[in-house]
NUKE-266829 format. One record per residue: residue number from 1; x, y, z of N, C-alpha, C in turn. Coordinates in nm, 3 decimals. Example, Ala and Ser with C-alpha at 12.3 -4.5 7.8 and 13.67 -1.06 7.14 Angstrom:
2
@nr = 1, n.xx = 1.319, n.yy = -0.569, n.zz = 0.780, ca.xx = 1.230, ca.yy = -0.450, ca.zz = 0.780, c.xx = 1.320, c.yy = -0.330, c.zz = 0.780
@nr = 2, n.xx = 1.285, n.yy = -0.225, n.zz = 0.708, ca.xx = 1.367, ca.yy = -0.106, ca.zz = 0.714, c.xx = 1.290, c.yy = 0.003, c.zz = 0.787
REM end
This chain:
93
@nr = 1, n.xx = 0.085, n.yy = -0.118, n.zz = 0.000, ca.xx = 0.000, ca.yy = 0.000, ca.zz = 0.000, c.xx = 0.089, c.yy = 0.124, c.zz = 0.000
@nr = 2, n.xx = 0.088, n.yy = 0.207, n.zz = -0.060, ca.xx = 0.149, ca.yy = 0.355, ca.zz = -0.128, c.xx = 0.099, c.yy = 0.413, c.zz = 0.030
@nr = 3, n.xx = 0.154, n.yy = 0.533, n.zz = 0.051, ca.xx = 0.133, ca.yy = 0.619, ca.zz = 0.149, c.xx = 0.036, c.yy = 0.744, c.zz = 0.048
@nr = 4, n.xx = -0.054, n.yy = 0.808, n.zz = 0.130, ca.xx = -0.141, ca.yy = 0.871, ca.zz = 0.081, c.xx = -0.023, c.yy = 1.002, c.zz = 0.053
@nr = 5, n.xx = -0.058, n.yy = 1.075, n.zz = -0.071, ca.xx = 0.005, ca.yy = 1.192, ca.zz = -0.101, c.xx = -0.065, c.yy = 1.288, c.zz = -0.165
@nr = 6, n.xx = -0.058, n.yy = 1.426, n.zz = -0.064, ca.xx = -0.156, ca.yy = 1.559, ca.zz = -0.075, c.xx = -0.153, c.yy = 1.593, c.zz = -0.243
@nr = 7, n.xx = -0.272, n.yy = 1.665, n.zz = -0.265, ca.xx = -0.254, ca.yy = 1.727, ca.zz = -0.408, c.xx = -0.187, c.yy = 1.841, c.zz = -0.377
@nr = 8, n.xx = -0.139, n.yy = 1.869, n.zz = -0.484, ca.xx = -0.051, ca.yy = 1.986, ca.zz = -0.474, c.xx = -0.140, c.yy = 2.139, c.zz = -0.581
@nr = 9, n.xx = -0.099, n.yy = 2.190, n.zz = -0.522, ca.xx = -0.198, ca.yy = 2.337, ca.zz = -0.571, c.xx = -0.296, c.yy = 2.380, c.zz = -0.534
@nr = 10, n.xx = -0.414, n.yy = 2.259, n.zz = -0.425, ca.xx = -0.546, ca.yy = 2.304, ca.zz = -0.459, c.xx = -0.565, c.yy = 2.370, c.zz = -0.330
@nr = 11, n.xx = -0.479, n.yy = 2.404, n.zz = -0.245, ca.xx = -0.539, ca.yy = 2.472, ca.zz = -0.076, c.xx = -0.576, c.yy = 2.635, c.zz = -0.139
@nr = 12, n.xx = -0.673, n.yy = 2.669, n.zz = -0.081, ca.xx = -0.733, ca.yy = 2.805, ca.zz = -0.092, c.xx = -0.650, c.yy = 2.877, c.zz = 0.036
@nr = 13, n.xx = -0.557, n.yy = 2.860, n.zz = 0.097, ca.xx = -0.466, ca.yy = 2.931, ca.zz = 0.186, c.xx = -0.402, c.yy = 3.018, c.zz = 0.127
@nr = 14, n.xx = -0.435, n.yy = 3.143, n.zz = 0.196, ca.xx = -0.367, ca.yy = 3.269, ca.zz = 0.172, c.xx = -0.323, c.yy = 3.379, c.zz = 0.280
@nr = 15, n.xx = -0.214, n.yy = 3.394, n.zz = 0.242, ca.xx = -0.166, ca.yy = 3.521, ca.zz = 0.345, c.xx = -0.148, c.yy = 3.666, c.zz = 0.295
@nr = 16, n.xx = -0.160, n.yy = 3.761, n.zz = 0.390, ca.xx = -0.120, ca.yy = 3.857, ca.zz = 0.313, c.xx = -0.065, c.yy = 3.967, c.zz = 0.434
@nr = 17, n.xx = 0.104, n.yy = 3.941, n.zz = 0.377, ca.xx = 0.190, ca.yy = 3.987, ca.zz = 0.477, c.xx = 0.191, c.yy = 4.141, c.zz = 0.531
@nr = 18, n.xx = 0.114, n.yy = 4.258, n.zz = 0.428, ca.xx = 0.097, ca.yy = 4.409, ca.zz = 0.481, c.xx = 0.040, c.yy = 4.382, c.zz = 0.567
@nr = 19, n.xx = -0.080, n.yy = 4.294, n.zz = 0.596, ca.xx = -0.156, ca.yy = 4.296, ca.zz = 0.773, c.xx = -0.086, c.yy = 4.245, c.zz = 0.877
@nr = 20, n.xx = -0.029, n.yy = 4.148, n.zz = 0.844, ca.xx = 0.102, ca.yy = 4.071, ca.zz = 0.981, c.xx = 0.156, c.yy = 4.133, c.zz = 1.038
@nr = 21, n.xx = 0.157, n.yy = 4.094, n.zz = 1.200, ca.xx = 0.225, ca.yy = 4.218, ca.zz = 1.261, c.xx = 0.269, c.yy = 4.114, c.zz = 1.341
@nr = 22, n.xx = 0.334, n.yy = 3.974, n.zz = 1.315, ca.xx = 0.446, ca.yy = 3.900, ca.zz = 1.375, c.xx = 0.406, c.yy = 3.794, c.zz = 1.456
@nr = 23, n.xx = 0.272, n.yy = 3.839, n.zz = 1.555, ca.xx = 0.225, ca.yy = 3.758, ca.zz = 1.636, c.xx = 0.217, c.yy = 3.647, c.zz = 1.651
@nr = 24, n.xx = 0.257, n.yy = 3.571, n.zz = 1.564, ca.xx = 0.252, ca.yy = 3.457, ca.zz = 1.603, c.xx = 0.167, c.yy = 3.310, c.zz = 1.663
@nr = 25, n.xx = 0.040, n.yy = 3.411, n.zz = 1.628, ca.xx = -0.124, ca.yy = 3.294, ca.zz = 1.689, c.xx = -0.099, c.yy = 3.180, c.zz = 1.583
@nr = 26, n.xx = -0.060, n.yy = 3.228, n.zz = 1.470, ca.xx = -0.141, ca.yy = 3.103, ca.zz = 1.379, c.xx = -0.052, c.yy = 3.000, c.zz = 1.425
@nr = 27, n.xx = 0.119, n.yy = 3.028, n.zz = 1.424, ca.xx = 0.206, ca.yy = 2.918, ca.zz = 1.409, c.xx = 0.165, c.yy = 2.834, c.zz = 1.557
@nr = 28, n.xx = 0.085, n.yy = 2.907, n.zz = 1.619, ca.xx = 0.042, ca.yy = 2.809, ca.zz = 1.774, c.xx = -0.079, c.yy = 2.735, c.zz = 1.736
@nr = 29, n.xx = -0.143, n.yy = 2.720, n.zz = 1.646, ca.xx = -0.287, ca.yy = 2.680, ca.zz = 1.604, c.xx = -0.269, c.yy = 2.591, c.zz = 1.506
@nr = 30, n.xx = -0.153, n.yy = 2.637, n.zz = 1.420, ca.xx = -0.165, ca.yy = 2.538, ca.zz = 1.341, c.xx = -0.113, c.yy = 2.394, c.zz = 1.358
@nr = 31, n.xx = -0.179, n.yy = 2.285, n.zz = 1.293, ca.xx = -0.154, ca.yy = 2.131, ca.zz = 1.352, c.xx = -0.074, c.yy = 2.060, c.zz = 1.220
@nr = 32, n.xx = -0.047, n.yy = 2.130, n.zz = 1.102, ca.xx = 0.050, ca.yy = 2.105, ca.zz = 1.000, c.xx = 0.186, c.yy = 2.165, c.zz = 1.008
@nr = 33, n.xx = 0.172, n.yy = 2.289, n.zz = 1.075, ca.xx = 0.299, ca.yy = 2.319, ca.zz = 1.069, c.xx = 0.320, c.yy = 2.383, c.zz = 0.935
@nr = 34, n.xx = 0.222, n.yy = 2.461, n.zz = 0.871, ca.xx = 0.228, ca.yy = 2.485, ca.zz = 0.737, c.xx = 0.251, c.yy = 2.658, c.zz = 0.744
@nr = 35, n.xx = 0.290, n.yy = 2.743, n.zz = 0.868, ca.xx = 0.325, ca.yy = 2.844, ca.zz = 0.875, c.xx = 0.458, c.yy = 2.887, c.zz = 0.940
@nr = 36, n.xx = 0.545, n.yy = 2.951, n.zz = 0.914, ca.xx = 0.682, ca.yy = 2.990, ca.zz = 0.964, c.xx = 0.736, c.yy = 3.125, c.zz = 1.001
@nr = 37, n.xx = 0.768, n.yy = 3.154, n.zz = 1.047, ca.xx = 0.840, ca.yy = 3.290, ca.zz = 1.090, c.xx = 0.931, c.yy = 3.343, c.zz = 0.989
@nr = 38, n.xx = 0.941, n.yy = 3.481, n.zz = 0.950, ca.xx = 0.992, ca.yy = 3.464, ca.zz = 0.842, c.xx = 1.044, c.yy = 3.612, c.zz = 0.872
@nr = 39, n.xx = 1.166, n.yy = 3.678, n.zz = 0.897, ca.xx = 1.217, ca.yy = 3.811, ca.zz = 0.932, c.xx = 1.116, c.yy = 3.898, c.zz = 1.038
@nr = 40, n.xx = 1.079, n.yy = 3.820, n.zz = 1.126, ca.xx = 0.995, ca.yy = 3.919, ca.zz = 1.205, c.xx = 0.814, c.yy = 3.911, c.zz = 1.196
@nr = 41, n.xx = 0.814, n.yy = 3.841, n.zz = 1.049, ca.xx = 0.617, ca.yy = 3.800, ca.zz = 1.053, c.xx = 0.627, c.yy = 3.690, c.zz = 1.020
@nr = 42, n.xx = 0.514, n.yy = 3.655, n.zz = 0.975, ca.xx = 0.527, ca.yy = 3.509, ca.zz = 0.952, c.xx = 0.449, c.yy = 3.482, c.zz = 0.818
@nr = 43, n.xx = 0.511, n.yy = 3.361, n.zz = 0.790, ca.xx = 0.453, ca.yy = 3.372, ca.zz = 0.576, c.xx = 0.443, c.yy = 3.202, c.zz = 0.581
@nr = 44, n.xx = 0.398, n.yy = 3.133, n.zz = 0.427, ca.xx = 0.339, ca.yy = 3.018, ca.zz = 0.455, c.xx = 0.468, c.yy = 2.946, c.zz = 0.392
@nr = 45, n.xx = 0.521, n.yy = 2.824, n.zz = 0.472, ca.xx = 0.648, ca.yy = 2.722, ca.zz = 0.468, c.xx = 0.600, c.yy = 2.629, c.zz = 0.348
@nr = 46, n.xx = 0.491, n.yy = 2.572, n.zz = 0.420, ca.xx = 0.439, ca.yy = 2.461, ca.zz = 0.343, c.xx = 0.293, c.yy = 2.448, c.zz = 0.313
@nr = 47, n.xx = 0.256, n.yy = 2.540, n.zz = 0.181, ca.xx = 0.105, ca.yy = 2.568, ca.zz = 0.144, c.xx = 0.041, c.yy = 2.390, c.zz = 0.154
@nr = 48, n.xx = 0.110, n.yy = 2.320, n.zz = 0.054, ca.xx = 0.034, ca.yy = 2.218, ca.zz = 0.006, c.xx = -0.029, c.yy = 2.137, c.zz = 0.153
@nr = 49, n.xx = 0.080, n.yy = 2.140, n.zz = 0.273, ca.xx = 0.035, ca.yy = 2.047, ca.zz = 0.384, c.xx = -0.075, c.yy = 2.090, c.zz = 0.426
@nr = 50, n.xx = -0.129, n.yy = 2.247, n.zz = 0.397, ca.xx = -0.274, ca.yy = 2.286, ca.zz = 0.495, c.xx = -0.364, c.yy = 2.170, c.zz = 0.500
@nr = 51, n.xx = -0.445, n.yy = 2.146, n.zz = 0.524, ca.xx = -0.549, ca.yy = 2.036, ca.zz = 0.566, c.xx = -0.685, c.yy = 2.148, c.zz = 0.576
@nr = 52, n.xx = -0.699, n.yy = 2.307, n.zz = 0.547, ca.xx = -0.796, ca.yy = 2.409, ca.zz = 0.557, c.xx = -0.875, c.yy = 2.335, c.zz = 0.700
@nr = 53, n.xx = -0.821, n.yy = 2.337, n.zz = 0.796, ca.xx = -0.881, ca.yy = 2.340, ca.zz = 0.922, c.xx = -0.990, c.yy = 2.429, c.zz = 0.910
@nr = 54, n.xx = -0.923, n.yy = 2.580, n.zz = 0.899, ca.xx = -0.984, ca.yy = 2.745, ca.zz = 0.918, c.xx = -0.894, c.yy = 2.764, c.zz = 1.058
@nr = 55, n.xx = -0.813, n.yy = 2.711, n.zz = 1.141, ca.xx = -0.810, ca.yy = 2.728, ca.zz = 1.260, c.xx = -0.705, c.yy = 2.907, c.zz = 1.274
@nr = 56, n.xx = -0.635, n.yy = 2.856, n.zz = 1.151, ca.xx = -0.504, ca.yy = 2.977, ca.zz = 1.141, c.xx = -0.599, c.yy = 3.126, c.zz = 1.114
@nr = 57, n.xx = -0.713, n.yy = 3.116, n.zz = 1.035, ca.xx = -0.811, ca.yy = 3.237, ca.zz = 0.994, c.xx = -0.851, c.yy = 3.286, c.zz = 1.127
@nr = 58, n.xx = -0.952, n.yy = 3.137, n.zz = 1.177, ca.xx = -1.005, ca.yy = 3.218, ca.zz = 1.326, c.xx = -0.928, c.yy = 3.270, c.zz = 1.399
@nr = 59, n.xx = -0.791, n.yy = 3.266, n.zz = 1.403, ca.xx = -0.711, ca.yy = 3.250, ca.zz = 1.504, c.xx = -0.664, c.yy = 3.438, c.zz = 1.504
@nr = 60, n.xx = -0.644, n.yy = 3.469, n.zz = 1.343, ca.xx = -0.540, ca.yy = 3.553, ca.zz = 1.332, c.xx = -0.594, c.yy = 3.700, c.zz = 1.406
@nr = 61, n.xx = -0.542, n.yy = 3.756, n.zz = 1.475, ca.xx = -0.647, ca.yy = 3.895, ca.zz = 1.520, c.xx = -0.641, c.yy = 3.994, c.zz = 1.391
@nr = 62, n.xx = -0.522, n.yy = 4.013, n.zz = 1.289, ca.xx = -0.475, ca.yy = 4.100, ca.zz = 1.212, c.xx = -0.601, c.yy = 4.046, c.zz = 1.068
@nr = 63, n.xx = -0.640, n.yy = 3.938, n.zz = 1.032, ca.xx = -0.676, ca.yy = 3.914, ca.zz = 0.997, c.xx = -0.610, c.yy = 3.855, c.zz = 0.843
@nr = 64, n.xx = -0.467, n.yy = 3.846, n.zz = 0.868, ca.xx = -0.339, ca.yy = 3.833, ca.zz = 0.756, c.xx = -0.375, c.yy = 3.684, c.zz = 0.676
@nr = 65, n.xx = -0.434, n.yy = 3.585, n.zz = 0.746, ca.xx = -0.480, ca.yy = 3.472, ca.zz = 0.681, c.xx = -0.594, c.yy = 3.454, c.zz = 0.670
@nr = 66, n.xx = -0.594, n.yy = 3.356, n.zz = 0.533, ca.xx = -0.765, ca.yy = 3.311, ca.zz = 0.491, c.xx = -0.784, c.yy = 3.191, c.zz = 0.447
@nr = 67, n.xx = -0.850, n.yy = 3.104, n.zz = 0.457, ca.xx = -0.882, ca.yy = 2.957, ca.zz = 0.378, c.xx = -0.985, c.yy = 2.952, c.zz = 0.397
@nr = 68, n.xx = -1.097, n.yy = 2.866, n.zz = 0.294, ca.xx = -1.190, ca.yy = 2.842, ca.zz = 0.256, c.xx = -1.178, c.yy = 2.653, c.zz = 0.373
@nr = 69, n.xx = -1.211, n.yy = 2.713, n.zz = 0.499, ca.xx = -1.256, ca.yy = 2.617, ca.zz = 0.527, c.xx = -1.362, c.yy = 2.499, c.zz = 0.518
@nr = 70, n.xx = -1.307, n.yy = 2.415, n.zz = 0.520, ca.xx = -1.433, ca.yy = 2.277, ca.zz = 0.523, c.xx = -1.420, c.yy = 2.246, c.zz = 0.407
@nr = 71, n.xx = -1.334, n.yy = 2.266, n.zz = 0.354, ca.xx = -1.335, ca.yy = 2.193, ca.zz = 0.165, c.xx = -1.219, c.yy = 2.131, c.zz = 0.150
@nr = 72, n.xx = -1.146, n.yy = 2.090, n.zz = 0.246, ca.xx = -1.022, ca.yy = 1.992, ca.zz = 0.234, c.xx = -0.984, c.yy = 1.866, c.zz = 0.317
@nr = 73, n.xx = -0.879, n.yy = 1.856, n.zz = 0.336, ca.xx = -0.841, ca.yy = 1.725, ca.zz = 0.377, c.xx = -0.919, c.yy = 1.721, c.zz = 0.521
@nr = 74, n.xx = -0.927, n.yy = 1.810, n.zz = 0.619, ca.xx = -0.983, ca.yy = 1.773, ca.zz = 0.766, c.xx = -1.126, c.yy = 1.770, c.zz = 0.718
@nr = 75, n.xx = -1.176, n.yy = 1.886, n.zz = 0.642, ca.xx = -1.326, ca.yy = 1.808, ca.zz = 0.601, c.xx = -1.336, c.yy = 1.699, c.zz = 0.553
@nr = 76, n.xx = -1.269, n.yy = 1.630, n.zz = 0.466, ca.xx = -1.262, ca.yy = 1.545, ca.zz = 0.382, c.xx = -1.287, c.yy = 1.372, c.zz = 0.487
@nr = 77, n.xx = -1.157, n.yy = 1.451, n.zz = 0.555, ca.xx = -1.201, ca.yy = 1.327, ca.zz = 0.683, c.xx = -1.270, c.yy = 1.285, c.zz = 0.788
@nr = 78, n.xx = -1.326, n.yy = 1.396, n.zz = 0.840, ca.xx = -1.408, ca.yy = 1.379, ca.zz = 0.951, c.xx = -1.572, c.yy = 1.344, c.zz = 0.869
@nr = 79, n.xx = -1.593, n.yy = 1.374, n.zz = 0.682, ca.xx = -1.677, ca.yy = 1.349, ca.zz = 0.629, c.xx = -1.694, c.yy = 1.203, c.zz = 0.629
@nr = 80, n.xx = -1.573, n.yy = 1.126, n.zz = 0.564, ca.xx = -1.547, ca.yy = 0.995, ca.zz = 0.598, c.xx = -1.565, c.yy = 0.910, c.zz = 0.709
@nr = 81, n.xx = -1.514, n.yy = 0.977, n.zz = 0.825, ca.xx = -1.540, ca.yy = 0.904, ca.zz = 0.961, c.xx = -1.713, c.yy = 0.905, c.zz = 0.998
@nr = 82, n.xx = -1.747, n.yy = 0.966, n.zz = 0.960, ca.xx = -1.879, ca.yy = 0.979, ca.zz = 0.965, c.xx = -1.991, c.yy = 0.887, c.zz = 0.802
@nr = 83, n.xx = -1.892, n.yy = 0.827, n.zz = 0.767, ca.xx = -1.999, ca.yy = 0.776, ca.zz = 0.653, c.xx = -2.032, c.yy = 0.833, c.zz = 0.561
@nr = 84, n.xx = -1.994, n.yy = 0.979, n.zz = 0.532, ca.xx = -2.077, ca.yy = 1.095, ca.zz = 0.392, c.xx = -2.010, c.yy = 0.982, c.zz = 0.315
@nr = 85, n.xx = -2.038, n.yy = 1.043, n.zz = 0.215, ca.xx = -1.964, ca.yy = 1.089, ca.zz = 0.101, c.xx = -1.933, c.yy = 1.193, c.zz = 0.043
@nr = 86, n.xx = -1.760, n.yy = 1.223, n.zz = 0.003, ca.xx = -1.755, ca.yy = 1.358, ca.zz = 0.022, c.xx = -1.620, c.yy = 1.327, c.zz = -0.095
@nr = 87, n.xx = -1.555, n.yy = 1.434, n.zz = -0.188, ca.xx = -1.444, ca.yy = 1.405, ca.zz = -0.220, c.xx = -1.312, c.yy = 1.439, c.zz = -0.081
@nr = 88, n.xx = -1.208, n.yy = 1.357, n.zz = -0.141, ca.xx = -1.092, ca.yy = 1.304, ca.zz = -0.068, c.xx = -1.002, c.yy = 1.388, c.zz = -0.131
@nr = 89, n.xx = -0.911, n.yy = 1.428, n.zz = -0.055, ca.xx = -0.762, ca.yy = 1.539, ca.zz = -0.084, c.xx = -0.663, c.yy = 1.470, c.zz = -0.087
@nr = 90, n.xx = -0.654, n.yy = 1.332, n.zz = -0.140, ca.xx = -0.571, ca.yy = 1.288, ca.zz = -0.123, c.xx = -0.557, c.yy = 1.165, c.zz = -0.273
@nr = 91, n.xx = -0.443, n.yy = 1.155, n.zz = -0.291, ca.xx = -0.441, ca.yy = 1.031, ca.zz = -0.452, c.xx = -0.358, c.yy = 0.903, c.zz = -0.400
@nr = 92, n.xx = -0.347, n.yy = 0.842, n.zz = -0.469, ca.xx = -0.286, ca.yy = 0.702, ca.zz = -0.465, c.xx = -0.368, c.yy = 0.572, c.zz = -0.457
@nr = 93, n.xx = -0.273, n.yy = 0.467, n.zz = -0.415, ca.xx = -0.445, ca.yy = 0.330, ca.zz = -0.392, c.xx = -0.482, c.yy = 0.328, c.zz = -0.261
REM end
């Protein structure tokens, strides 16, 4: 069995560094690790790993991040654990 591997391109995660003012909430919220410190604010390391929680959006006070939560991999799965049917963020067998 292949290990599951993220699509690449499709996270609706966005930052936008004129509002950042360094703080540092998201990189405490986030559970990918898909945000980094970057000269004093913080910018995105690893887009493709988001999983669009939303947790980094709710989180931010500046309001510097955005994702279209509930349309990715953590939706994707907790849709699954629950029986939907839903598309999957993920390829392989």
């Amino acid at each position: 069995m292949r290990p599951m591997v993220y699509l690449k391109n499709v996270v609706t995660l966005a930052h936008t560094p004129e509002l950042c003012n360094g703080c540092g909430v998201c990189l405490s919220v986030c559970p990918r690790e898909v945000l980094q410190r970057l000269n004093g604010k913080v910018g995105i390391a690893r887009r493709d790993a988001c999983i669009e929680c939303g947790a980094c959006q709710r989180n931010c006070p500046q309001g510097a991040v955005t994702v279209k939560a509930g349309v990715g991999c953590a939706s994707a799965l907790i849709n699954q654990m629950l029986g939907r049917k839903k598309a999957c963020c993920t390829v392989g067998d």
